[in-house]
C-alpha positions as semicolon CSV with decimal commas, in nm:
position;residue;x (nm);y (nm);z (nm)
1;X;0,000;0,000;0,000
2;X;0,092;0,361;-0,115
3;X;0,080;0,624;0,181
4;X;-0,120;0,944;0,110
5;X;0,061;1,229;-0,083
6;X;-0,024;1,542;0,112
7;X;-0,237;1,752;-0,065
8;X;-0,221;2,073;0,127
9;X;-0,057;2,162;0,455
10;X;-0,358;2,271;0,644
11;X;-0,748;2,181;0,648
12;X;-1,017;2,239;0,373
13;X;-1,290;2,485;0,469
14;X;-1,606;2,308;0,337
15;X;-1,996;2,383;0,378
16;X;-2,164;1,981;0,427
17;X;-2,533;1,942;0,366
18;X;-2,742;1,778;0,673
19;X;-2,801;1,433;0,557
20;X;-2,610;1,414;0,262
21;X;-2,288;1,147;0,231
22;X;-1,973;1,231;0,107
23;X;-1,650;1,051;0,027
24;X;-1,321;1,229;0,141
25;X;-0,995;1,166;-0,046
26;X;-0,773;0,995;0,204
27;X;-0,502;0,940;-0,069
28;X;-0,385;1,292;-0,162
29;X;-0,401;1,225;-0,507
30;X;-0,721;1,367;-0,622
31;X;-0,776;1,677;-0,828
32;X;-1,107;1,721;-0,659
33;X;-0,964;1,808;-0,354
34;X;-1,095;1,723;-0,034
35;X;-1,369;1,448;-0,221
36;X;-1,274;1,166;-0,408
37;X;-1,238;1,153;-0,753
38;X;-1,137;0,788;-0,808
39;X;-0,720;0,886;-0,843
40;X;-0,709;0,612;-0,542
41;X;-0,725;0,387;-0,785
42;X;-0,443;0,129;-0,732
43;X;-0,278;0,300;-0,405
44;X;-0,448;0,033;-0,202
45;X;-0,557;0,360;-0,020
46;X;-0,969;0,381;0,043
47;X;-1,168;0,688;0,067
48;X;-1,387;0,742;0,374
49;X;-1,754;0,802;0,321
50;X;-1,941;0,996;0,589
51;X;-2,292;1,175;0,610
52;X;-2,317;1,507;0,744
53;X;-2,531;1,499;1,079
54;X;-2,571;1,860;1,014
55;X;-2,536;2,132;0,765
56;X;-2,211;2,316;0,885
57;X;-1,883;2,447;0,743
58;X;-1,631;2,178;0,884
59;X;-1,248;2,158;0,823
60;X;-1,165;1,865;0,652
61;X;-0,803;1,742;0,675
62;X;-0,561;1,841;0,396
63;X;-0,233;1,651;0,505
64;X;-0,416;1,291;0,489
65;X;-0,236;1,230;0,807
66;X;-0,535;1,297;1,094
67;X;-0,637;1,052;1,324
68;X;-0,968;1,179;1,301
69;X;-1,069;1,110;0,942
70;X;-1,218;1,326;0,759
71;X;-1,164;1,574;0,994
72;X;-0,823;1,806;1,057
73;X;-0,708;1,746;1,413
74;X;-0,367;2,002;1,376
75;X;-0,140;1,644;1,224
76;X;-0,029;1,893;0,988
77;X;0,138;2,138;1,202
78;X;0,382;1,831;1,330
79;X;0,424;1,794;0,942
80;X;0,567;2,169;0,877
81;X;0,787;2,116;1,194
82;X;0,968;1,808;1,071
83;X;0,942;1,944;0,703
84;X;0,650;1,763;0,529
85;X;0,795;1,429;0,569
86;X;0,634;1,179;0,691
């Protein structure tokens, strides 16, 4: 298995939609940034689908690296401080 490129250093401000599901990119690699596009394809890397339990603007993780997925939880702040590698 690949491990996720980092797409950003930093979270994704995003408005969710009570009720509706979404699939965030947990691979890095898509170019639909934070949602899946299908570029997991062959990374052995899954998205992770979750429904919004309320309509809200939520920070979604941009470093792939949380422990919280989908959501940031500061991982990428340990990434600038040991220079993006992980």
């Amino acid at each position: 298995m690949m491990k996720p490129k980092i797409a950003q250093i930093g979270p994704y401000e995003v408005e969710l939609k009570e009720g509706k599901r979404y699939l965030w990119c947990a691979c890095g690699r898509s170019k639909d940034q934070p949602f899946c596009d299908g570029s997991h394809e062959g990374t052995g890397i899954k998205p992770v689908s979750f429904k919004a339990e309320k309509s809200e603007k939520a920070a979604l993780c941009g470093c792939k690296h949380t422990k919280h997925p989908p959501y940031c939880d500061g991982t990428h702040e340990t990434i600038e401080k040991i220079g993006g590698d992980f």
